[in-house]
C-alpha positions as CSV (number, residue, x, y, z in Angstrom):
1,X,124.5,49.6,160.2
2,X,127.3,49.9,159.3
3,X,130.2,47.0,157.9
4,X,133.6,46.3,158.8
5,X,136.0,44.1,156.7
6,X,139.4,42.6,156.5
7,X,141.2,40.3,153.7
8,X,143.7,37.3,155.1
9,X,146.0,35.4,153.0
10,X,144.7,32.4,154.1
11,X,141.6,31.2,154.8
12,X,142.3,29.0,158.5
13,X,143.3,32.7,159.7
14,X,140.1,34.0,158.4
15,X,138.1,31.1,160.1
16,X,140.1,32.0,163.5
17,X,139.1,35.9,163.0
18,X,135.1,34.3,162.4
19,X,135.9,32.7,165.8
20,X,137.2,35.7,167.6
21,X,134.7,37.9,166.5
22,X,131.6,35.9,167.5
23,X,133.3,35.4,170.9
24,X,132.8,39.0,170.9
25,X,129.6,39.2,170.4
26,X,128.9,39.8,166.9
27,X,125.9,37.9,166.2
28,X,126.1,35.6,163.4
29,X,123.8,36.8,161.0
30,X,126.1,39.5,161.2
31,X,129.0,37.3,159.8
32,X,130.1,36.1,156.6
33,X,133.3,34.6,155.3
34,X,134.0,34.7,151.7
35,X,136.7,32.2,150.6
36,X,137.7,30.9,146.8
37,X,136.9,27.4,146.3
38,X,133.8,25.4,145.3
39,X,131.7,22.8,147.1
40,X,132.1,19.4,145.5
41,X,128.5,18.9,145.5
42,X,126.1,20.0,142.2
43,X,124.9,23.2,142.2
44,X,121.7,24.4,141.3
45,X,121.7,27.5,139.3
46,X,119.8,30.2,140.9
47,X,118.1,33.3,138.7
48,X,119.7,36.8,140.6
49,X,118.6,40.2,140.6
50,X,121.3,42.4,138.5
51,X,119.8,45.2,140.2
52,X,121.2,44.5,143.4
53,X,125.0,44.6,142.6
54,X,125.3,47.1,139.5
55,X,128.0,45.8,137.6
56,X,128.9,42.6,139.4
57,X,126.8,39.7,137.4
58,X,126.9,36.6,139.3
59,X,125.6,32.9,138.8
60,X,124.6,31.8,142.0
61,X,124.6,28.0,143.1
62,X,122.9,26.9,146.2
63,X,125.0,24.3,147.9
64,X,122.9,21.0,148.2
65,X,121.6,20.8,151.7
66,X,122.8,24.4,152.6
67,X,125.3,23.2,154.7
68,X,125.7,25.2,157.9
69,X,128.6,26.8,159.0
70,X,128.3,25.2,162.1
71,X,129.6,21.9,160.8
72,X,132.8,23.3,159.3
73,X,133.5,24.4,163.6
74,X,132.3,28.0,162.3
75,X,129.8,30.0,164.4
76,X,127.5,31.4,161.3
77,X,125.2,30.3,159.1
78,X,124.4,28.5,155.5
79,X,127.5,28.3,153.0
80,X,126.7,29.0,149.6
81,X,128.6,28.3,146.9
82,X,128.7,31.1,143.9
83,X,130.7,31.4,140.4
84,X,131.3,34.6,139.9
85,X,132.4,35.9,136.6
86,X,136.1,37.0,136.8
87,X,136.6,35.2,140.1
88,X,135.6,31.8,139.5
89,X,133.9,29.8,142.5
90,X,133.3,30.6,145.9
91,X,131.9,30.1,149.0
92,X,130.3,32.3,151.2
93,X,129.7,31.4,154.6
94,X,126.7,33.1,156.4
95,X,124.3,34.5,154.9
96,X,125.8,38.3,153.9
97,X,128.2,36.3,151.7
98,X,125.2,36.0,149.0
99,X,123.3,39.4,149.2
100,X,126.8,41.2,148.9
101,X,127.3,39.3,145.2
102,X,123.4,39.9,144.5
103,X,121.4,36.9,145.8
104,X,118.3,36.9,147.3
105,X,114.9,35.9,147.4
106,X,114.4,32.3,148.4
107,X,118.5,32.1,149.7
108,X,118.4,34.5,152.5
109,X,114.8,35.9,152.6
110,X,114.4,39.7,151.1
111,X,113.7,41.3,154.6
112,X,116.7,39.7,156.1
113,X,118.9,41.1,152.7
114,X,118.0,44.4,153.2
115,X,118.8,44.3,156.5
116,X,122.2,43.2,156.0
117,X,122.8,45.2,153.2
118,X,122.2,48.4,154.1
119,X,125.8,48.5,155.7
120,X,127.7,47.6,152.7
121,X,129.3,50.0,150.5
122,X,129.0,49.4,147.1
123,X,132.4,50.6,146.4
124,X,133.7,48.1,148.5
125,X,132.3,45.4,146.0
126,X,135.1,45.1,143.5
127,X,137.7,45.4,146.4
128,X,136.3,42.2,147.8
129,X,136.3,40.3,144.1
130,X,140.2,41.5,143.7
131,X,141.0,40.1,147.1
132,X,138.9,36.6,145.9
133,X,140.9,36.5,142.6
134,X,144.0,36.6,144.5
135,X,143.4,33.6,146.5
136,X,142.9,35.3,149.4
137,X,139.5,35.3,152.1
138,X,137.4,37.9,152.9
139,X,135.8,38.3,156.6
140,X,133.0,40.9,156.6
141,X,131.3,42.0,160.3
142,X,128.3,44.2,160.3
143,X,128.4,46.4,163.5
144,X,125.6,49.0,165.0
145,X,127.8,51.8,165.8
146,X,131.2,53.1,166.1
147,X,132.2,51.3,169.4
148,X,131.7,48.1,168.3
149,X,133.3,49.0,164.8
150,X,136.4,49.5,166.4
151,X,136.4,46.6,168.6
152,X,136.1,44.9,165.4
153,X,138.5,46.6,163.7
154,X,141.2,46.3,166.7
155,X,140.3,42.3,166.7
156,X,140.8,41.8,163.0
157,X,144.1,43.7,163.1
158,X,145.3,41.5,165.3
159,X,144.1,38.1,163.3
160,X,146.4,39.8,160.6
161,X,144.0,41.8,158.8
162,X,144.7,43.7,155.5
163,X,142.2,46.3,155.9
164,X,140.2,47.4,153.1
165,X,141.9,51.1,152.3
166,X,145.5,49.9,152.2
167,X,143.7,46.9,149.9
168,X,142.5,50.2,147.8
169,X,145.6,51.6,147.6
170,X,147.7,48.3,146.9
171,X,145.7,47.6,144.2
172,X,145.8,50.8,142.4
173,X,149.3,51.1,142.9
174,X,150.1,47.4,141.0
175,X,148.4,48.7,138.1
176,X,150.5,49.3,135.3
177,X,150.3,52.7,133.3
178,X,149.3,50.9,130.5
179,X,146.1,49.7,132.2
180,X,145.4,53.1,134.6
181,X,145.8,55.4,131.6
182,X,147.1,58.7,131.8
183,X,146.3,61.9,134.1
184,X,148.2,64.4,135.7
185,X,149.3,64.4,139.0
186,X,147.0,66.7,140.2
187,X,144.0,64.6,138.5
188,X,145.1,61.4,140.3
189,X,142.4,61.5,143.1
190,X,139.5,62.4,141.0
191,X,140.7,60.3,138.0
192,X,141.3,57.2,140.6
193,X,137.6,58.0,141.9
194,X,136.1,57.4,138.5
195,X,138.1,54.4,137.5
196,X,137.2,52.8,141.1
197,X,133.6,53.7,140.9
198,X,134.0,51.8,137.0
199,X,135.0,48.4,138.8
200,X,131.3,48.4,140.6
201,X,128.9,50.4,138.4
202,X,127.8,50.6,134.8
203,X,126.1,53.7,134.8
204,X,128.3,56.7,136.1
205,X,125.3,58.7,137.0
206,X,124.6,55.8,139.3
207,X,127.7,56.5,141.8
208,X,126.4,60.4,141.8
209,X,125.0,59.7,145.3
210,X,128.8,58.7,146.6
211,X,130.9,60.9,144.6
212,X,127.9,64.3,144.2
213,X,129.2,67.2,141.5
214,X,132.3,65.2,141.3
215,X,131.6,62.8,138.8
216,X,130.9,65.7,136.2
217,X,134.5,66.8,136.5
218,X,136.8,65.5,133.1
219,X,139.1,64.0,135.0
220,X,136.2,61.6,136.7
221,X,134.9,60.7,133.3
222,X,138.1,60.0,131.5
223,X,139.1,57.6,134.9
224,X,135.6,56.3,134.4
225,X,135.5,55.5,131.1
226,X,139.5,53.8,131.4
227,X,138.0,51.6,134.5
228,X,134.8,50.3,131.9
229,X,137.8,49.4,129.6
230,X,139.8,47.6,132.0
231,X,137.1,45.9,133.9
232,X,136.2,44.4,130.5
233,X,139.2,43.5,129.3
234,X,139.6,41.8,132.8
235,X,136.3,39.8,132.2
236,X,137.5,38.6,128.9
237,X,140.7,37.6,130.3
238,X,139.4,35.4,133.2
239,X,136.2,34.0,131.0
C-alpha cells in the first residue's frame, strides 16, 4: 500500500476532501484526518510504543467513548485525541490518525496497525507535525496502486490541497540560515537529506534503508547532526 496525503488550511475543507474521497471509494479504514484541537472530554493516558515512530514521542489520550467519525457527518472511524510534544493536542479521525503518531495495541488493534502502516513513509512524519503546528489539517488516503493514487491525488488537488513535496520544500526554504547551518551549494541536497531524516529519526544509521551509502557522505552527517540540534531546540521552545 501505498499512502497519499494533502495539508488544507482549514479543517471544513479537509472534512469536504474526507467526503469526496470516500464517495470515491476509498474505504474508510483507509482514511484519517488529522486536525489541531483537543476534545473537551478527559483523556486517559495511554502507554505507546517509541519503537513505532523513531523520534516522534507522543502521549496518547483516548477520547471517552471513542467517538465515531460518523457523528461529526464524517465517513471514517474513531476520533482520538493525542498531545503530541511540539504540536500540542490533536485529533485524529479514523483510525490511521493514531498508528501514524505511534499508537497501538488496544486503540486500533496490532494486525489492523500494520496494515495501515506499511504505506506510510516515515519521512513523511515530521512533515505532517509542521503542517499540525501551523494550524493547519492533514487528510491522509491509503491507496492499493498507482491508479487509484492518482485519482486521489487529482481529487485532493482540487479540494485545495498543498501536497506533501511543495510542503517539503516550503518548509526548508522558511528556515533561516541561522537554523539550517551552513553547506555549499553543491551539498544542499545531501545536507537537506540528513537534516530531514533528523526531524524523524534518532539514530542516523536508522534512515540507511531510505537514504543507502548516502548517509556516510559529510555533508549527510553535518545536515544530520544540525537537524538533531534544531529539532531540539524546537522541543524546548514549544514545551
Amino acid at each position: 500500500m501505498k499512502s497519499v496525503a494533502g495539508i488544507f488550511t482549514s479543517r471544513d475543507a479537509a472534512e469536504r476532501a474526507v467526503q469526496r474521497l470516500a464517495s470515491l471509494g476509498i474505504s474508510r479504514d483507509h482514511l484519517t484526518l488529522l486536525t489541531p484541537g483537543a476534545d473537551g472530554r478527559r483523556l486517559a493516558a495511554m502507554p505507546i510504543d517509541e519503537g513505532e515512530a523513531p523520534g516522534t514521542g507522543a502521549a496518547i489520550g483516548a477520547v471517552t467513548g471513542m467517538a465515531t467519525g460518523a457523528g461529526v457527518g464524517l465517513p471514517i472511524g474513531a476520533a482520538v485525541s493525542l498531545a503530541v510534544p511540539g504540536i500540542g493536542p490533536i485529533i485524529a479521525f479514523g483510525l490511521l490518525g493514531a498508528a501514524l503518531f505511534g499508537a497501538g495495541g488496544a486503540a486500533i488493534g496490532n494486525a489492523l496497525e500494520n496494515a495501515l502502516t506499511q504505506g506510510v513513509p516515515r519521512d513523511d512524519i515530521f512533515v505532517i507535525e509542521d503542517a499540525l503546528r501551523g494550524g493547519q489539517s492533514v487528510v491522509v488516503a491509503l491507496v492499493e496502486d498507482e491508479a487509484t493514487a492518482m485519482r486521489v491525488r487529482d481529487a485532493l488537488r482540487e479540494a485545495g490541497a498543498l501536497d506533501f513535496e511543495t510542503a517539503r520544500d516550503r518548509w526548508w526554504s522558511a528556515l533561516p540560515e541561522a537554523e539550517r547551518g551552513r553547506f555549499e551549494p553543491v551539498e544542499e541536497h545531501t545536507y537537506r537529506c540528513g537534516f530531514e531524516a533528523a526531524q524523524w529519526c534518532d539514530n542516523r544509521e536508522n534512515v540507511r534503508p531510505l537514504h543507502g551509502p548516502l548517509i556516510d557522505e559529510p555533508a549527510f552527517q553535518r545536515g544530520f547532526e544540525r537537524g538533531q540540534d534544531y529539532r531540539a531546540r524546537a522541543l524546548r521552545k514549544s514545551a
